[in-house]
SELORO-833278 format. One line per field, with one value per residue (C-alpha): z, y, x. Coordinates in Angstrom, 2 decimals. Layout:
<pts>
zz <- (Z, ...)
yy <- (Y, ...)
xx <- (X, ...)
</pts>
This chain:
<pts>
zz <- (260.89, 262.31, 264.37, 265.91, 267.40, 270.22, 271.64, 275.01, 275.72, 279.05, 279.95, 280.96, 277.93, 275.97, 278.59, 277.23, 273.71, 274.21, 275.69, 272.71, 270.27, 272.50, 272.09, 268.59, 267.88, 266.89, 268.30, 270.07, 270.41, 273.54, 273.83, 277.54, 279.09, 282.40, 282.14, 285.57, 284.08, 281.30, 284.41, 283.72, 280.03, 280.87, 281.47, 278.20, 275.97, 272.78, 273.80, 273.29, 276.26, 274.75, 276.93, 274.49, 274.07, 271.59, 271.19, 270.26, 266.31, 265.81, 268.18, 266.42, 263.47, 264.76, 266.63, 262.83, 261.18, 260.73, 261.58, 260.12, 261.79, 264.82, 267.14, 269.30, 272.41, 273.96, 275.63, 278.65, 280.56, 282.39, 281.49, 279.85, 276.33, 275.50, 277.06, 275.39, 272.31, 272.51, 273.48, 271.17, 268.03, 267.90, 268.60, 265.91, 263.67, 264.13, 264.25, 260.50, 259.63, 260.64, 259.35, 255.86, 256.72, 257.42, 254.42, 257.63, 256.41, 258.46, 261.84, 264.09, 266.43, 269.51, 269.45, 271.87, 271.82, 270.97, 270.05, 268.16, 266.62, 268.41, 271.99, 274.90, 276.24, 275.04, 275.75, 272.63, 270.63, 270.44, 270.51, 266.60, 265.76, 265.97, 264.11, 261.33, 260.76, 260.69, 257.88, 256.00, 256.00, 253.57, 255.52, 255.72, 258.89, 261.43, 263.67, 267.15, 269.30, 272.70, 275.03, 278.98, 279.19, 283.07, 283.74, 286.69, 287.69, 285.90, 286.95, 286.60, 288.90, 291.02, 291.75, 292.26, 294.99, 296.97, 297.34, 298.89, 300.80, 302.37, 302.29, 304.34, 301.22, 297.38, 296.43, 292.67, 289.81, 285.96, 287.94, 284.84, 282.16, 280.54, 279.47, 277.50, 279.42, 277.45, 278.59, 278.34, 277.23, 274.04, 273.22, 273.34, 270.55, 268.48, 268.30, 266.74, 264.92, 262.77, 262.23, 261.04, 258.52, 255.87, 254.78, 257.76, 256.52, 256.09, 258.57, 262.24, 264.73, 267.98, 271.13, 273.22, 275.50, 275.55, 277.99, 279.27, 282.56, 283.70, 286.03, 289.14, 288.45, 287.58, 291.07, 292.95, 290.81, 292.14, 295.84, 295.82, 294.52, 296.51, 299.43, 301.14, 299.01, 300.19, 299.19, 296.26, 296.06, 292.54, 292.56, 290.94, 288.24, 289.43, 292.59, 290.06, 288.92, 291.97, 293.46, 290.17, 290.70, 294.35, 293.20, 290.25, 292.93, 295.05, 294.51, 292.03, 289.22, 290.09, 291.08, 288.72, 286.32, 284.91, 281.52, 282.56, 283.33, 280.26, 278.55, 280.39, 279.21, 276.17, 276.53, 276.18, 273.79, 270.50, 268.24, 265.66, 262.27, 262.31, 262.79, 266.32, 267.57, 265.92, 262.45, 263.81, 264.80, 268.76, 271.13, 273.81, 277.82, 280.14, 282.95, 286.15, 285.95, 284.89, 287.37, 290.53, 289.86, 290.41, 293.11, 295.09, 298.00, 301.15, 299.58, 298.18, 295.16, 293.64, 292.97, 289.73, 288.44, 288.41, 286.84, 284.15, 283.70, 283.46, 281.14, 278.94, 278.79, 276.94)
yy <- (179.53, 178.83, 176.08, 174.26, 170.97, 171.24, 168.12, 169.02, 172.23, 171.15, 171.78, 175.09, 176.18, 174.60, 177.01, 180.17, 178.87, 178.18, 181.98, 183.39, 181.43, 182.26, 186.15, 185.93, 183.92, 180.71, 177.77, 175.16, 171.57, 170.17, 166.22, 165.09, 161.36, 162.50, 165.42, 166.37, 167.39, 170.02, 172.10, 175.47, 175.47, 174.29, 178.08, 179.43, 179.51, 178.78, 175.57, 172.43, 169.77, 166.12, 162.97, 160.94, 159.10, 161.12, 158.18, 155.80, 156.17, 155.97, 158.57, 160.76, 160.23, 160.66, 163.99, 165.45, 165.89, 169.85, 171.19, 173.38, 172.83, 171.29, 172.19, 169.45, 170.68, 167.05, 166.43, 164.52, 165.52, 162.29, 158.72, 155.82, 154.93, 153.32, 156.56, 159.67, 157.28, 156.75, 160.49, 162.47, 159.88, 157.59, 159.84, 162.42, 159.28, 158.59, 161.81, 162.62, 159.36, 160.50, 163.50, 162.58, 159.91, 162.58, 165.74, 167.87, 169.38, 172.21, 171.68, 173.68, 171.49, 172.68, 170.83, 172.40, 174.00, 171.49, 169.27, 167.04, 163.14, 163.87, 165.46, 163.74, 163.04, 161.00, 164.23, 165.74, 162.76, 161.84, 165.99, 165.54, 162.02, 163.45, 166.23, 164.14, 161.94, 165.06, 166.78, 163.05, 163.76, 165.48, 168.05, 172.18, 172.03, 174.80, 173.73, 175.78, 175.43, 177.58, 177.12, 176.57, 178.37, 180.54, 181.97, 181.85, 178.11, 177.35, 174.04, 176.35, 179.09, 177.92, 175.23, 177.16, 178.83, 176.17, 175.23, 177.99, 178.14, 174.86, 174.48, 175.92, 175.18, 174.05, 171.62, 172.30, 170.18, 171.45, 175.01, 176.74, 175.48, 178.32, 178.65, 181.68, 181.33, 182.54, 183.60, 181.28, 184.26, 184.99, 181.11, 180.84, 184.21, 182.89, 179.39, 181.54, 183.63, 180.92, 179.34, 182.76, 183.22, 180.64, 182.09, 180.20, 176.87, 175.09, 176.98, 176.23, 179.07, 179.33, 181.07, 182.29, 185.50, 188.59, 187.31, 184.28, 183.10, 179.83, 177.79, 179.21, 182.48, 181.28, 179.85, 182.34, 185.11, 183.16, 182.68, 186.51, 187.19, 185.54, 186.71, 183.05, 183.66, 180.33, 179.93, 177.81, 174.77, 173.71, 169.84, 168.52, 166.31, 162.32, 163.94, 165.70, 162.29, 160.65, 162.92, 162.62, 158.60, 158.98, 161.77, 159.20, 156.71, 159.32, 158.67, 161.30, 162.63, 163.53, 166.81, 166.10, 163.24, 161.62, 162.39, 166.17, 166.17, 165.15, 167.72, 170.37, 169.02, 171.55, 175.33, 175.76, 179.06, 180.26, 179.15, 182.41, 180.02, 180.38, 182.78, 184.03, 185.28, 189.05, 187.19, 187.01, 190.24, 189.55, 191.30, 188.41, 189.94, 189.53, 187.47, 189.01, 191.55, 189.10, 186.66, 189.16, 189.51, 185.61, 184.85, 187.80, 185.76, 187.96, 191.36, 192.58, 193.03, 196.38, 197.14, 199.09, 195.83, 194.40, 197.47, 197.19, 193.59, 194.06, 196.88, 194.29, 192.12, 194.57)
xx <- (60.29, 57.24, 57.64, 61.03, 61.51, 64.25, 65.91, 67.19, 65.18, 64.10, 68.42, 69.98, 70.56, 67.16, 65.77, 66.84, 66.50, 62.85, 62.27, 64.16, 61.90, 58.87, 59.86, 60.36, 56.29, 57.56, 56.58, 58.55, 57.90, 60.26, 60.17, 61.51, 61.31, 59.50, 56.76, 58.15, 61.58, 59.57, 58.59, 60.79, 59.45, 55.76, 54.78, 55.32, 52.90, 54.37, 55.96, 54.58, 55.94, 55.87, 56.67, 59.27, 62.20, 64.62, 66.92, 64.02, 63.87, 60.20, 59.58, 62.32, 59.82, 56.74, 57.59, 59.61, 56.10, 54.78, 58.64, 60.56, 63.67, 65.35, 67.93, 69.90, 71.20, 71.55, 74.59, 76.52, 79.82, 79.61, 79.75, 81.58, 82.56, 79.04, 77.31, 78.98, 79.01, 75.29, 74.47, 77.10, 77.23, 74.06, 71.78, 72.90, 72.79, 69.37, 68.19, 69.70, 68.17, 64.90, 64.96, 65.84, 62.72, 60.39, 62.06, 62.91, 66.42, 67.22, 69.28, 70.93, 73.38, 75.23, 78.33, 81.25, 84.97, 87.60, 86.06, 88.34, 89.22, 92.52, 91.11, 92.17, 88.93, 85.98, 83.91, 85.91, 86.47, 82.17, 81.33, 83.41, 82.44, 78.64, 79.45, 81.01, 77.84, 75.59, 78.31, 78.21, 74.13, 72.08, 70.72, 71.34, 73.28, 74.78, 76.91, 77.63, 80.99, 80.64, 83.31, 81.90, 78.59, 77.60, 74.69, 72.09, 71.46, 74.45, 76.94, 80.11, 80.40, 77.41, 79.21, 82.38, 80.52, 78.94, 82.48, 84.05, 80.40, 81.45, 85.05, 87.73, 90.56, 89.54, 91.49, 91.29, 92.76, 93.48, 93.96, 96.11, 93.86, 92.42, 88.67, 86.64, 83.23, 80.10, 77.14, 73.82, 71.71, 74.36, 74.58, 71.04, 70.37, 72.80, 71.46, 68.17, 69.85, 71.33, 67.65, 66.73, 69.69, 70.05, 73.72, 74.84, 74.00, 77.10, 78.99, 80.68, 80.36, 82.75, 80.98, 83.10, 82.97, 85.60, 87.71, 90.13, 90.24, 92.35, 90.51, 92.02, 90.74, 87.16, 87.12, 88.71, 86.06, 82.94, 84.34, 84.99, 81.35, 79.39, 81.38, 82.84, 86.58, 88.32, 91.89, 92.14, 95.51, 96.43, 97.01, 99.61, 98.58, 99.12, 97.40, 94.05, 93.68, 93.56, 90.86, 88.62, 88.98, 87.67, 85.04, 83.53, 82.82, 80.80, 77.23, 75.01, 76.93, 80.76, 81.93, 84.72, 85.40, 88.68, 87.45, 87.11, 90.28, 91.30, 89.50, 91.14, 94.96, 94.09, 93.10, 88.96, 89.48, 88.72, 90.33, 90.25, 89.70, 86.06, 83.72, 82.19, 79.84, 80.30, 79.72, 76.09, 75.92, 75.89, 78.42, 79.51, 78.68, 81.54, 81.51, 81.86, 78.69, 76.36, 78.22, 77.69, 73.87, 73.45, 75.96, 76.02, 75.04, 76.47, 75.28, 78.51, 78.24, 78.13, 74.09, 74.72, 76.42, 72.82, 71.25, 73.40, 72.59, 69.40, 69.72, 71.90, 68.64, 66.45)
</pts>
């Protein structure tokens, strides 16, 4: 592999992806509708920012030519029918049509954990509809499932801690659901690792880390972290719904969404029917050490925990 095109590296995750690539010589081409938006890729030197639209079809083909390979990280939590249809299913449409176009074959596609026809939420539902129509393709395809991905400047336990930051009680709904948080920097490796390897064309990876947390937990881990612990109330569920309702109408994108809470009526865990992240050779980091070095806001955190996070890095 010499040189990848990467839909959605300008995200959290398309972040670490590009470094990985950038590490390993191999250059990265990162379309992104507003130059602004490339910003925390811009500085390295092996990747290429491009202003584009990836969900315009002639761009897809004009940006396939001289690539080896392409990895789609593009993905929404939030939206309507029309939106997660047009992010999770049209787009992979048209970009297997445009790669077939253009004799670009190999692609690497982060889908996520449980995703399912039968999933409650549309978030599930589209995540496997898109990975249907790139299986129904002709194309040497890896797909990736990682269950809810932390890591500094993440949405999850950032989040987590603004909260107890700024609120004397959390209010939390979907409190017993249980997730199997991975971290960015292991997603990101394997997502490489499987362009490397061509014995995992044709295969579906789960990433998931070493441990299970229910949601509760995963709050009440990043209040006690970053040293504002609030205590957290489970909400019953006629009451979760309500407060997602009221949250979607908030301006900016919602705290919490209906259609998250749908998700979260099923366990986010491995599944154990397909391979993980040891069939690629990569041991999955626990949470709370790499947690502490990124949300140890008050000072409380044990030092050595960062030491040994950065030692983890090397």
């Amino acid at each position: 592999m010499k040189k990848v095109l990467v839909l959605g590296g300008t995200g959290f995750l398309g972040r670490h992806v590009c470094e990985q690539l950038n590490r390993l010589g191999i250059r990265a081409t990162v379309p992104t509708r507003r130059m602004i938006h490339g910003r925390s890729v811009q500085t390295l030197p092996l990747v290429d920012l491009i202003e584009a639209d990836v969900h315009d079809p002639a761009a897809l083909q004009r940006l396939l030519p001289g690539h080896d390979a392409v990895i789609n990280l593009v993905a929404i939590l939030h939206g309507n029918r029309r939106r997660f249809e047009q992010v999770h299913v049209a787009l992979p449409q048209k970009l297997a049509q445009a790669m077939q176009t253009m004799g670009v074959r190999r692609l690497v596609h982060v889908s996520a954990l449980g995703a399912s026809d039968e999933g409650p939420s549309l978030y599930q539902s589209t995540k496997a509809q898109g990975e249907a129509v790139l299986r129904r393709a002709d194309l040497a395809l890896t797909v990736l499932r990682p269950s809810v991905i932390f890591g500094a400047e993440d949405r999850l336990l950032n989040l987590f801690a603004r909260l107890h930051k700024t609120c004397p009680v959390i209010p939390l709904a979907g409190a017993r659901t249980r997730f199997q948080p991975v971290w960015v920097g292991d997603v990101a490796q394997a997502i490489v690792r499987c362009l490397q390897r061509p014995e995992t064309i044709g295969q579906t990876y789960e990433c998931a880390g070493p441990e299970i947390f229910t949601l509760a937990e995963l709050v009440r881990l990043a209040g006690r972290l970053c040293g504002h612990e609030r205590p957290v109330w489970p909400l019953p569920t006629a009451l979760g719904y309500f407060q997602a309702l009221l949250l979607e109408w908030l301006p900016g994108e919602p705290l919490m969404s209906t259609d998250n809470l749908r998700s979260m009526e099923v366990d986010n865990i491995a599944s154990g029917t397909l391979p993980g992240l040891d069939a690629l050779g990569i041991t999955a980091q626990a949470l709370e050490p790499i947690a502490a070095s990124y949300l140890d806001m008050a000072g409380q955190a044990d030092p050595l925990l960062r030491l040994r996070q950065q030692a983890s890095r090397r």
